[in-house]
Residue frames as a rotation matrix with the C-alpha (Angstrom) as fourth column:
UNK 1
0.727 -0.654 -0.210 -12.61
-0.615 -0.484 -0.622 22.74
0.305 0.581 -0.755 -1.78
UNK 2
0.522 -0.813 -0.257 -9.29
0.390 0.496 -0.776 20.66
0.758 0.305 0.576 -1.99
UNK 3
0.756 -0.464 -0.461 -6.81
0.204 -0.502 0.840 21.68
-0.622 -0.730 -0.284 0.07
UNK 4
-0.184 -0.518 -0.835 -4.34
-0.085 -0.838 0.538 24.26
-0.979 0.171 0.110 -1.77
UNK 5
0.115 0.458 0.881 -6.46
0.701 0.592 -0.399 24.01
-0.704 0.663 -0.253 -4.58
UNK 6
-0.745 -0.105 -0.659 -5.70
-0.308 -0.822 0.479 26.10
-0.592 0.560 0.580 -7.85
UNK 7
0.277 0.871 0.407 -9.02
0.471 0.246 -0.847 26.94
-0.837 0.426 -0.342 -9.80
UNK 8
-0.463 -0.462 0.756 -8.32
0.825 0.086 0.558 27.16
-0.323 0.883 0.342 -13.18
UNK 9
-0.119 0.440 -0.890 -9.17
-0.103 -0.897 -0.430 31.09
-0.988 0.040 0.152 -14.41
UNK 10
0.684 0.318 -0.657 -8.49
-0.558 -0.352 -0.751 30.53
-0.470 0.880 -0.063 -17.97
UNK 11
0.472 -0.419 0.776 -6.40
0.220 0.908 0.356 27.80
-0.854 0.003 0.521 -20.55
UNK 12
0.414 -0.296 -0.861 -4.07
-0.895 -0.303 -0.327 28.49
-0.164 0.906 -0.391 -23.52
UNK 13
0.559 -0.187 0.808 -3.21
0.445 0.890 -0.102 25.68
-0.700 0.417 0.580 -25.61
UNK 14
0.081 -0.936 -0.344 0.16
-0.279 -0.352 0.893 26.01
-0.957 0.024 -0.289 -27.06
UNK 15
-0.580 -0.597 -0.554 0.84
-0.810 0.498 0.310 22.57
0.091 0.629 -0.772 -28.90
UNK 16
0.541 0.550 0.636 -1.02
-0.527 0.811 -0.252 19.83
-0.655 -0.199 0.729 -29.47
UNK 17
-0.438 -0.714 -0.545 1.62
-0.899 0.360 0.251 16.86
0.017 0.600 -0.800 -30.80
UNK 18
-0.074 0.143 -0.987 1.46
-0.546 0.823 0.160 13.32
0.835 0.550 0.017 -31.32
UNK 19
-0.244 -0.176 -0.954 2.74
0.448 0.851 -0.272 12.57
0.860 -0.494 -0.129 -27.96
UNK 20
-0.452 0.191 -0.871 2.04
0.889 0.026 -0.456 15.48
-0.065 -0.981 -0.181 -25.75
UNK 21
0.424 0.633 0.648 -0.24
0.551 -0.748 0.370 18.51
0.718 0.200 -0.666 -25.36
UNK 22
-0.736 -0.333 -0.590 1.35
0.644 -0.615 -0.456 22.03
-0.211 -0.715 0.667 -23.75
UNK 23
0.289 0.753 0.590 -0.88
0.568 -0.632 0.528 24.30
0.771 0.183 -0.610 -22.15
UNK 24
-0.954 -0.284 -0.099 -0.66
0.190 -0.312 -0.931 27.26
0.233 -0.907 0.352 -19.64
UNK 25
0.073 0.671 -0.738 -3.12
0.863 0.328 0.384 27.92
0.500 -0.665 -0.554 -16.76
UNK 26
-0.557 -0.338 0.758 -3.90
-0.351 -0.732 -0.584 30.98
0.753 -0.591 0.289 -15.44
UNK 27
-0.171 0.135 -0.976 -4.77
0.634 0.774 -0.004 29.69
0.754 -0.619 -0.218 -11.60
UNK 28
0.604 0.050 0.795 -6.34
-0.617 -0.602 0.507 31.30
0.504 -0.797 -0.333 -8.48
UNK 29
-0.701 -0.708 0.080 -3.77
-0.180 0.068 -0.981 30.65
0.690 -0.703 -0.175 -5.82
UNK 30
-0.108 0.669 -0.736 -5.57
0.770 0.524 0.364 29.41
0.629 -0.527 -0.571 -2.10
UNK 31
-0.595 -0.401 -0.696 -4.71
0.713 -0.663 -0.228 33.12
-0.371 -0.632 0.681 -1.13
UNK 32
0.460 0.806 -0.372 -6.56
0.452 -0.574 -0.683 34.23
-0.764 0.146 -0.628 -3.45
UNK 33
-0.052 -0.542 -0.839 -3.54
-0.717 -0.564 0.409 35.58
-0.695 0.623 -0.359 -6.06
UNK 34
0.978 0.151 0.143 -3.27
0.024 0.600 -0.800 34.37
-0.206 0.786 0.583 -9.39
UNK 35
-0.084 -0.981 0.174 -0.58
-0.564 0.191 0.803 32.54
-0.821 -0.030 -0.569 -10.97
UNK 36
0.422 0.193 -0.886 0.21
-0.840 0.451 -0.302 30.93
0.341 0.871 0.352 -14.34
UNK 37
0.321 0.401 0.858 0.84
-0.655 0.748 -0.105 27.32
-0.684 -0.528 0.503 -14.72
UNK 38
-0.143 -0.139 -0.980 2.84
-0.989 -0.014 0.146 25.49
-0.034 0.990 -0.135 -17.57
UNK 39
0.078 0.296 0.952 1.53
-0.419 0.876 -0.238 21.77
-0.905 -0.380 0.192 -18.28
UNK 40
-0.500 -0.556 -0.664 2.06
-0.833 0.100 0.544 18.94
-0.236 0.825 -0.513 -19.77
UNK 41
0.242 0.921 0.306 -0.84
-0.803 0.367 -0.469 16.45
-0.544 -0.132 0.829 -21.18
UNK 42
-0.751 -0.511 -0.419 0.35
-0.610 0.779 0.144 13.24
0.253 0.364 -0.896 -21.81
UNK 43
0.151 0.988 0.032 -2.23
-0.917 0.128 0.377 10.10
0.369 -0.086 0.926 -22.25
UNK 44
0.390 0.191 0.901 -0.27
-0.868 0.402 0.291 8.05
-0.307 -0.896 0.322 -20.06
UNK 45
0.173 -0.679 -0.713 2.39
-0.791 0.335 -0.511 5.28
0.586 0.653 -0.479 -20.28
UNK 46
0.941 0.274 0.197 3.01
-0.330 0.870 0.366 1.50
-0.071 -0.409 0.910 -19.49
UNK 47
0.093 -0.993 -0.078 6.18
-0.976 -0.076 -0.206 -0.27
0.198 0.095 -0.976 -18.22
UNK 48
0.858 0.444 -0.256 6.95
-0.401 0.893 0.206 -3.80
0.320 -0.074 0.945 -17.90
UNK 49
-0.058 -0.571 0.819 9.39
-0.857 0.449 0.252 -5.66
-0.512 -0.687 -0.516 -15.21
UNK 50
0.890 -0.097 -0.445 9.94
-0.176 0.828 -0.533 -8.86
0.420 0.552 0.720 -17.71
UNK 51
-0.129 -0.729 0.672 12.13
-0.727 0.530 0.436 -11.57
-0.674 -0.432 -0.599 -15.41
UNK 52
0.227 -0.133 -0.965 13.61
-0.543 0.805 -0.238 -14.98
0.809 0.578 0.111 -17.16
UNK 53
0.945 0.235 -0.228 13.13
0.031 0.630 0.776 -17.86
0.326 -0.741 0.587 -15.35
UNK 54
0.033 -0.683 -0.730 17.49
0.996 0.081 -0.031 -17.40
0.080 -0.726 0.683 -14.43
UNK 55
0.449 0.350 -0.822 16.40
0.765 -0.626 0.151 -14.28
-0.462 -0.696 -0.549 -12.91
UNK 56
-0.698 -0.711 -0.082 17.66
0.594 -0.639 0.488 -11.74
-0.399 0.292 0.869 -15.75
UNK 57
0.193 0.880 -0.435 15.87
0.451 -0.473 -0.757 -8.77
-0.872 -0.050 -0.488 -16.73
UNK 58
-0.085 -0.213 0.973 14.72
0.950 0.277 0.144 -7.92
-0.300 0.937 0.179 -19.84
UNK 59
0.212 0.527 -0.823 15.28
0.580 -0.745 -0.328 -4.91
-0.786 -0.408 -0.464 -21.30
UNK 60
0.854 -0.105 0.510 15.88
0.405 -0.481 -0.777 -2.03
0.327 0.870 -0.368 -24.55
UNK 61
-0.370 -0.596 -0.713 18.90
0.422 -0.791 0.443 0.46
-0.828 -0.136 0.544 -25.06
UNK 62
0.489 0.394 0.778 17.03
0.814 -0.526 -0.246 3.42
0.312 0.754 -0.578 -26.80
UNK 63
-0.642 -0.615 -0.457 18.42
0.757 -0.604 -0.250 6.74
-0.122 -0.507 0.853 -27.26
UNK 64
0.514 0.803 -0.303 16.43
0.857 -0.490 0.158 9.52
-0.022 -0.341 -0.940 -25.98
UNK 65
0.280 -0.070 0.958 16.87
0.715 -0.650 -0.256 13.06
0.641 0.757 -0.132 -27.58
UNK 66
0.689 0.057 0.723 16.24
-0.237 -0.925 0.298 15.13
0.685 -0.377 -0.624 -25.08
UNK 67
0.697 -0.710 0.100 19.27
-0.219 -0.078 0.973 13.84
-0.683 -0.700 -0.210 -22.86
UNK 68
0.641 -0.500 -0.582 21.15
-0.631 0.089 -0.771 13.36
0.437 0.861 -0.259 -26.21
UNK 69
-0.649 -0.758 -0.060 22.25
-0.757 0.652 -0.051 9.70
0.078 0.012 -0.997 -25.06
UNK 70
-0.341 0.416 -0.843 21.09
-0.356 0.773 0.525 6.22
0.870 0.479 -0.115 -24.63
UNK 71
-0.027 0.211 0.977 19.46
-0.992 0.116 -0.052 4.52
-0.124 -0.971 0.206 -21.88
UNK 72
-0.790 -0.052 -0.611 18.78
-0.184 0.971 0.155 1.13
0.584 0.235 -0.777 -20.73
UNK 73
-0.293 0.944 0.155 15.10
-0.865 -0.193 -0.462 0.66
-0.406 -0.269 0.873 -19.70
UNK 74
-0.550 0.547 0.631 12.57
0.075 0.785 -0.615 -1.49
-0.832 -0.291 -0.473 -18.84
UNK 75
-0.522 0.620 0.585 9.97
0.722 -0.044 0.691 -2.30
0.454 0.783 -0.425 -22.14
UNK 76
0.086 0.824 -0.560 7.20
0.369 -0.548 -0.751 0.85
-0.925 -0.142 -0.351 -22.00
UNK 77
-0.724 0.136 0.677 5.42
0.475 -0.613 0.631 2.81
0.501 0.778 0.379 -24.56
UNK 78
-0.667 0.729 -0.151 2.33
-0.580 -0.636 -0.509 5.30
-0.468 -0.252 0.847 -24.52
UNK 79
-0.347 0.862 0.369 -1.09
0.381 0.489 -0.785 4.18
-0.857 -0.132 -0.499 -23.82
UNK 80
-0.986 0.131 0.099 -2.66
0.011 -0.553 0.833 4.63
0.164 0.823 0.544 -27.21
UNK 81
-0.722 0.604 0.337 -6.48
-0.689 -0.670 -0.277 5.88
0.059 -0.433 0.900 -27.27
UNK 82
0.208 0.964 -0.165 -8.87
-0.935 0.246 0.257 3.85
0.289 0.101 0.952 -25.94
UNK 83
0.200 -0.739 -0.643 -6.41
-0.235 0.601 -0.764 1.26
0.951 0.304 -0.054 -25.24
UNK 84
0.929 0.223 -0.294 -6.68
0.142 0.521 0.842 -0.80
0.341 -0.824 0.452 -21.73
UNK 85
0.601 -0.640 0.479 -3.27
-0.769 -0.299 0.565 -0.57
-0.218 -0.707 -0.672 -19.91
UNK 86
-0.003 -0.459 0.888 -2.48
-0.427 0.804 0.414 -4.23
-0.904 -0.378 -0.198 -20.11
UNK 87
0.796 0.190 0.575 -3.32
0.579 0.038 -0.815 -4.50
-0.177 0.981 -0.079 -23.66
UNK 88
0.776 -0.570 0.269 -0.48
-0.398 -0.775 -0.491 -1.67
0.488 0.274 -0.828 -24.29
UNK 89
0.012 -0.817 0.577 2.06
-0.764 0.364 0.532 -3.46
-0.645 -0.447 -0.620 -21.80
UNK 90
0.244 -0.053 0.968 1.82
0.305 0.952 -0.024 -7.06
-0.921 0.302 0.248 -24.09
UNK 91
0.829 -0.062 0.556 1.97
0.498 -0.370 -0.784 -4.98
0.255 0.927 -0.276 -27.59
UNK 92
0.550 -0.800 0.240 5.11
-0.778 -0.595 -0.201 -2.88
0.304 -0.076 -0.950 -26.16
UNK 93
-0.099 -0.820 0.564 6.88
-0.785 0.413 0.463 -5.72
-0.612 -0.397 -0.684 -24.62
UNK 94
0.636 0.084 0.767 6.14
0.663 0.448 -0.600 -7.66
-0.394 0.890 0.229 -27.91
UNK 95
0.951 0.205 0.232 7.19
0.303 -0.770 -0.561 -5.01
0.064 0.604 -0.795 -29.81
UNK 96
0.575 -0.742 0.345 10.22
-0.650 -0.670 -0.358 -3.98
0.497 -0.019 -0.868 -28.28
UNK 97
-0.167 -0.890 0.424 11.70
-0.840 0.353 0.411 -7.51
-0.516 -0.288 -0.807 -27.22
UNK 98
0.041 0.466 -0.884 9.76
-0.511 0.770 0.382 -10.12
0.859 0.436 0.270 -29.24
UNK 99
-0.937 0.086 -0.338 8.98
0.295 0.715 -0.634 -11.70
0.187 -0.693 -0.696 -26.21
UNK 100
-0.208 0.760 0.616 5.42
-0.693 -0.559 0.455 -11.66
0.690 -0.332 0.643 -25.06
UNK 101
-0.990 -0.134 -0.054 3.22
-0.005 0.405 -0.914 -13.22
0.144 -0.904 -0.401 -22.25
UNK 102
-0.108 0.992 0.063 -0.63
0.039 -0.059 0.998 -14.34
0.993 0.110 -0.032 -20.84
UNK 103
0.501 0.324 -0.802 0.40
0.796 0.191 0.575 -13.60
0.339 -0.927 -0.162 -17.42
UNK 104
-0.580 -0.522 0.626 0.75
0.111 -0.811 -0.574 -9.84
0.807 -0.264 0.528 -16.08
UNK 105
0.339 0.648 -0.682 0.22
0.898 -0.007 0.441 -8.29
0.281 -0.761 -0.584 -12.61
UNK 106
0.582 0.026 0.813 0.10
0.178 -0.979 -0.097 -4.89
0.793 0.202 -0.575 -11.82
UNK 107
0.028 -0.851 -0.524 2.34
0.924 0.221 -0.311 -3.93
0.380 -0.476 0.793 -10.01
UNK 108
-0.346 0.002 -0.938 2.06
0.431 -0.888 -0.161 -0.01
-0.834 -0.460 0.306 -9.13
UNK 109
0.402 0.157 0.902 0.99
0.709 -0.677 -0.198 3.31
0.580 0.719 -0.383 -11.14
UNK 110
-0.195 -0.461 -0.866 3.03
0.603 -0.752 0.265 6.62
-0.773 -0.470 0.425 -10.53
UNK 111
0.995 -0.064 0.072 2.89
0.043 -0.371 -0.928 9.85
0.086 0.927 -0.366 -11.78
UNK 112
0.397 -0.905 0.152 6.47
0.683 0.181 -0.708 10.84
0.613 0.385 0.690 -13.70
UNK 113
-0.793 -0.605 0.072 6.81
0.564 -0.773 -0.289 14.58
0.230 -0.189 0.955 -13.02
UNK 114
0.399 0.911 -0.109 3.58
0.916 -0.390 0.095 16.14
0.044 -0.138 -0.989 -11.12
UNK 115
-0.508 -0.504 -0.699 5.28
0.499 -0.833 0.237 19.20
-0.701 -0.228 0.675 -11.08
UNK 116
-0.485 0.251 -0.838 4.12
-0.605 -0.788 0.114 20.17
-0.632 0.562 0.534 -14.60
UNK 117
-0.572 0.208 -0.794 2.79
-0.761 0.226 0.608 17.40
0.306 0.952 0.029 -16.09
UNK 118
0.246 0.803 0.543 -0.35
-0.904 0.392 -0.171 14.52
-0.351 -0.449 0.822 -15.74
UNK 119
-0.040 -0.153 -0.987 1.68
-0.673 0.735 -0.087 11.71
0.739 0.661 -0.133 -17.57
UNK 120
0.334 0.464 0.820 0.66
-0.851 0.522 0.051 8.64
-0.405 -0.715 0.569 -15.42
UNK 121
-0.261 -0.393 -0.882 2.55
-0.759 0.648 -0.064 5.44
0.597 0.653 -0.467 -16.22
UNK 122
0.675 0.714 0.188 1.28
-0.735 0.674 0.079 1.64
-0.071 -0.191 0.979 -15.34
UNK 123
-0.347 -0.933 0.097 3.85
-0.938 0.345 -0.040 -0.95
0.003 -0.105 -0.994 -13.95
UNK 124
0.825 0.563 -0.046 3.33
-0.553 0.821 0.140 -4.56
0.117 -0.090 0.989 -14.65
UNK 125
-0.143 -0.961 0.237 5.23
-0.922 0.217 0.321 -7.55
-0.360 -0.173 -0.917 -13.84
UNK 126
0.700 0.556 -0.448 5.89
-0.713 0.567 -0.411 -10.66
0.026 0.607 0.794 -15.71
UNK 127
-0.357 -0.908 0.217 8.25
-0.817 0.417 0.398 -13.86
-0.452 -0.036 -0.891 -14.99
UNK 128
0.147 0.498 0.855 6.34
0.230 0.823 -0.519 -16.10
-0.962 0.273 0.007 -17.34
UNK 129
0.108 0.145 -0.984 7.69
-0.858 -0.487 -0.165 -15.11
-0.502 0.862 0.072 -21.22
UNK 130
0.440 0.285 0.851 7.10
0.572 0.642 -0.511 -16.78
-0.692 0.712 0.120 -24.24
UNK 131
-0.643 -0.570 -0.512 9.60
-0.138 -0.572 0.809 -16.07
-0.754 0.590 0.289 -27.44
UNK 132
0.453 0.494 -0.742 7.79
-0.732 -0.268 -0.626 -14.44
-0.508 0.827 0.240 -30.49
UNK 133
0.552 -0.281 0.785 8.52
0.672 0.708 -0.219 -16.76
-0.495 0.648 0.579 -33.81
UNK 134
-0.088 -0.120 0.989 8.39
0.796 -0.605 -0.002 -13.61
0.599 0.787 0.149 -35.80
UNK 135
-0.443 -0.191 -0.876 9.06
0.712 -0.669 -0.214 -10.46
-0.545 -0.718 0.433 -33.68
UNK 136
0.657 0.671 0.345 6.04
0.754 -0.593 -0.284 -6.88
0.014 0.446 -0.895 -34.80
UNK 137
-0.148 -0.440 0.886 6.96
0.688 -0.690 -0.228 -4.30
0.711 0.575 0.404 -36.13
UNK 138
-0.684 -0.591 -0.428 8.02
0.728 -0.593 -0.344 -1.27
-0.050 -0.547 0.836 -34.18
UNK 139
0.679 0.529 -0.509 7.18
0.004 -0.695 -0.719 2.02
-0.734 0.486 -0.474 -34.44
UNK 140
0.817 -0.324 0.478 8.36
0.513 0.028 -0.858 3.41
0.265 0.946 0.189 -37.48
UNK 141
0.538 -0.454 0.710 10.77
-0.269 -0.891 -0.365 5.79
0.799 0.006 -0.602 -35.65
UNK 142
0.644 -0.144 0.751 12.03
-0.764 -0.072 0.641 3.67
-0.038 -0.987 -0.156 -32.91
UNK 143
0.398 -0.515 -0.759 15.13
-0.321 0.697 -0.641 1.85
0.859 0.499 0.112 -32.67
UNK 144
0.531 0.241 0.813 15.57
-0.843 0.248 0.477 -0.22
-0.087 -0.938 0.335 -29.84
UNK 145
0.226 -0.002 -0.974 17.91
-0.615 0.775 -0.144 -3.59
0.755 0.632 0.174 -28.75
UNK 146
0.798 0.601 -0.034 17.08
-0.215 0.338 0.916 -6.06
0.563 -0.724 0.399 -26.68
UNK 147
-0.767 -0.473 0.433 19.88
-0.590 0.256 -0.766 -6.12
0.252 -0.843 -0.476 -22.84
UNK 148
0.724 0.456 -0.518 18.94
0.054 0.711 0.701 -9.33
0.688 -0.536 0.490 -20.82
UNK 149
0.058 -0.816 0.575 20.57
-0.165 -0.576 -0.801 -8.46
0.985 -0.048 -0.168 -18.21
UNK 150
-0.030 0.293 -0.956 21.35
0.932 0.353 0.079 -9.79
0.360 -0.889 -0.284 -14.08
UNK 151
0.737 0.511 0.442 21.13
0.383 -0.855 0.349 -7.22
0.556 -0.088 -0.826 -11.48
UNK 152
0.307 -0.743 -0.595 24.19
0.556 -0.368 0.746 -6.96
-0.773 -0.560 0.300 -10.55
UNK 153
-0.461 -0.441 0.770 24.86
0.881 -0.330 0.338 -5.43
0.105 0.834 0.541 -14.41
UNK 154
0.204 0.802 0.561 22.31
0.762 -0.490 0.424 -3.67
0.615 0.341 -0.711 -13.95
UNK 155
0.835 0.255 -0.488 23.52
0.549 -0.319 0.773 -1.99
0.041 -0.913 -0.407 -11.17
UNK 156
-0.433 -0.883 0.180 26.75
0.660 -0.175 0.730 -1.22
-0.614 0.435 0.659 -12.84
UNK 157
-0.423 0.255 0.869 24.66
0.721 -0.486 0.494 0.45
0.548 0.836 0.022 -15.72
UNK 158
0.762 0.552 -0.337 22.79
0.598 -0.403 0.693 2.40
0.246 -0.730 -0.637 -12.80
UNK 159
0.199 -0.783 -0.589 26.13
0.248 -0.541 0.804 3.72
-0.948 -0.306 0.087 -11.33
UNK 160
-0.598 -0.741 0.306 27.21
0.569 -0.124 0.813 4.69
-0.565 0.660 0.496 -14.89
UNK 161
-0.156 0.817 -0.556 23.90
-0.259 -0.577 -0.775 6.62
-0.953 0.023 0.301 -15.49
UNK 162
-0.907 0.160 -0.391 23.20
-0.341 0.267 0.901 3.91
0.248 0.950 -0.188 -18.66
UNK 163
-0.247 0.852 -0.462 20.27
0.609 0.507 0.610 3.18
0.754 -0.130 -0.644 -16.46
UNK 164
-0.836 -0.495 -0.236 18.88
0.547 -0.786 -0.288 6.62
-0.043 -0.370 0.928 -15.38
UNK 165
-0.269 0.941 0.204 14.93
-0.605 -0.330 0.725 7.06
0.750 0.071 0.658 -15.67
UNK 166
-0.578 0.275 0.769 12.29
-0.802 -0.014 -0.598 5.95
-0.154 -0.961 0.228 -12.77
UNK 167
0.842 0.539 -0.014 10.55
-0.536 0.840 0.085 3.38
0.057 -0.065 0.996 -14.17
UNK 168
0.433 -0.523 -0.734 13.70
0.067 0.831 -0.553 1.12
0.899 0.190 0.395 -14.60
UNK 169
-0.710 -0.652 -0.268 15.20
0.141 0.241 -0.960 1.89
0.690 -0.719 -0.079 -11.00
UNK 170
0.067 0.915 0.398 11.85
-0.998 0.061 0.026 1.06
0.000 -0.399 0.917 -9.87
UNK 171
0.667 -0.028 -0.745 12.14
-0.284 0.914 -0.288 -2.11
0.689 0.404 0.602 -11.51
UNK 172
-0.142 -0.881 -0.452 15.49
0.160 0.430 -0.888 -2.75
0.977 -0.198 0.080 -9.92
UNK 173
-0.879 -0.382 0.286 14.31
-0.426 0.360 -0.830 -2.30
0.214 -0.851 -0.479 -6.62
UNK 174
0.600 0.747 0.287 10.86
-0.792 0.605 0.079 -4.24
-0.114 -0.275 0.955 -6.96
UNK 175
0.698 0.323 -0.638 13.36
-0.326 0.938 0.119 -7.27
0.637 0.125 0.760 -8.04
UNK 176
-0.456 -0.728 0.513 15.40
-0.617 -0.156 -0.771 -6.39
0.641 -0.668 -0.378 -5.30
UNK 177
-0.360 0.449 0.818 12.97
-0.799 0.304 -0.519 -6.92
-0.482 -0.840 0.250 -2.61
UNK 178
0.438 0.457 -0.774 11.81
-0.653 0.753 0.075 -10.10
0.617 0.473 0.628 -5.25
UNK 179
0.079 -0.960 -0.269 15.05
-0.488 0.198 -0.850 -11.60
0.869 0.198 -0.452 -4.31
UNK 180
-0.796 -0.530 0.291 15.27
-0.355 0.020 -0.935 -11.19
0.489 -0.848 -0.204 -1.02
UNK 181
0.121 0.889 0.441 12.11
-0.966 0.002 0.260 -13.03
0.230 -0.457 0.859 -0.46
């Protein structure tokens, strides 16, 4: 046994969407009580750290519903099925900057929110881009434009909470410690 393992007693499936799946869990407890469990099933998401050779970083301003405002963020989408990690990081950071690349390195994998949910996202880094001629289509629902930004903006957009999710002040302190090498 795990240590403070919960053994799953029984699963309702809520929702099953495009992008995530909600279920509850009824759970034995390591005492031995039961407890429910709300989760979120998510099939996992890629981000990409894209430097230019004068050390700006490349990034989207998308607005994101559920904080009903925009961010600035690093390039990521969701791993589609069957779909390699790095294969999904070159098609999103195509996609969302027309810029693309033949030279990623991984760089870290976290989860977002283990609290309630299994979404698992894949950090790569890239200081080798190549501009698209002709920039792919999006999704059909996503509107995105491209911030090349230094890190000292960036840090400005940080304090001003226009840069306010974990992958992108991840980013900003992997090219922190880049820097300072």
């Amino acid at each position: 046994m795990k240590k403070f393992e919960e053994k799953t007693i029984d699963t309702q499936h809520i929702f099953k969407g495009k992008i995530v799946q909600l279920q509850v869990d009824s759970v034995q407890l390591p005492d031995g009580n039961t407890s429910k469990r709300e989760l979120v099933k998510h099939p996992g998401a890629v981000a990409v750290i894209a430097l230019k050779p004068e050390g700006k970083l490349v990034c989207v301003e998308q607005y994101r519903k559920p904080l009903e405002k925009s961010l600035v963020e690093i390039p990521a989408g969701k791993l589609e099925d069957g779909e390699e990690p790095e294969v999904t990081a070159v098609r999103e950071l195509e996609e969302e900057t027309g810029y693309t690349t033949d030279h990623l390195e991984k760089v870290t994998s976290f989860y977002t929110s283990p609290g309630f949910a299994d979404e698992l996202i894949h950090i790569y880094f890239t200081d080798q881009l190549k501009k698209l001629e002709t920039r792919p289509d999006s999704d059909e629902d996503e509107f995105v434009e491209l911030k090349e930004i230094t890190l000292e903006e960036a840090e400005e957009l940080s304090a001003s909470e226009r840069i306010h999710d974990a992958k992108t002040a991840y980013a900003l302190l992997y090219v922190k410690a880049l820097q300072a090498k």
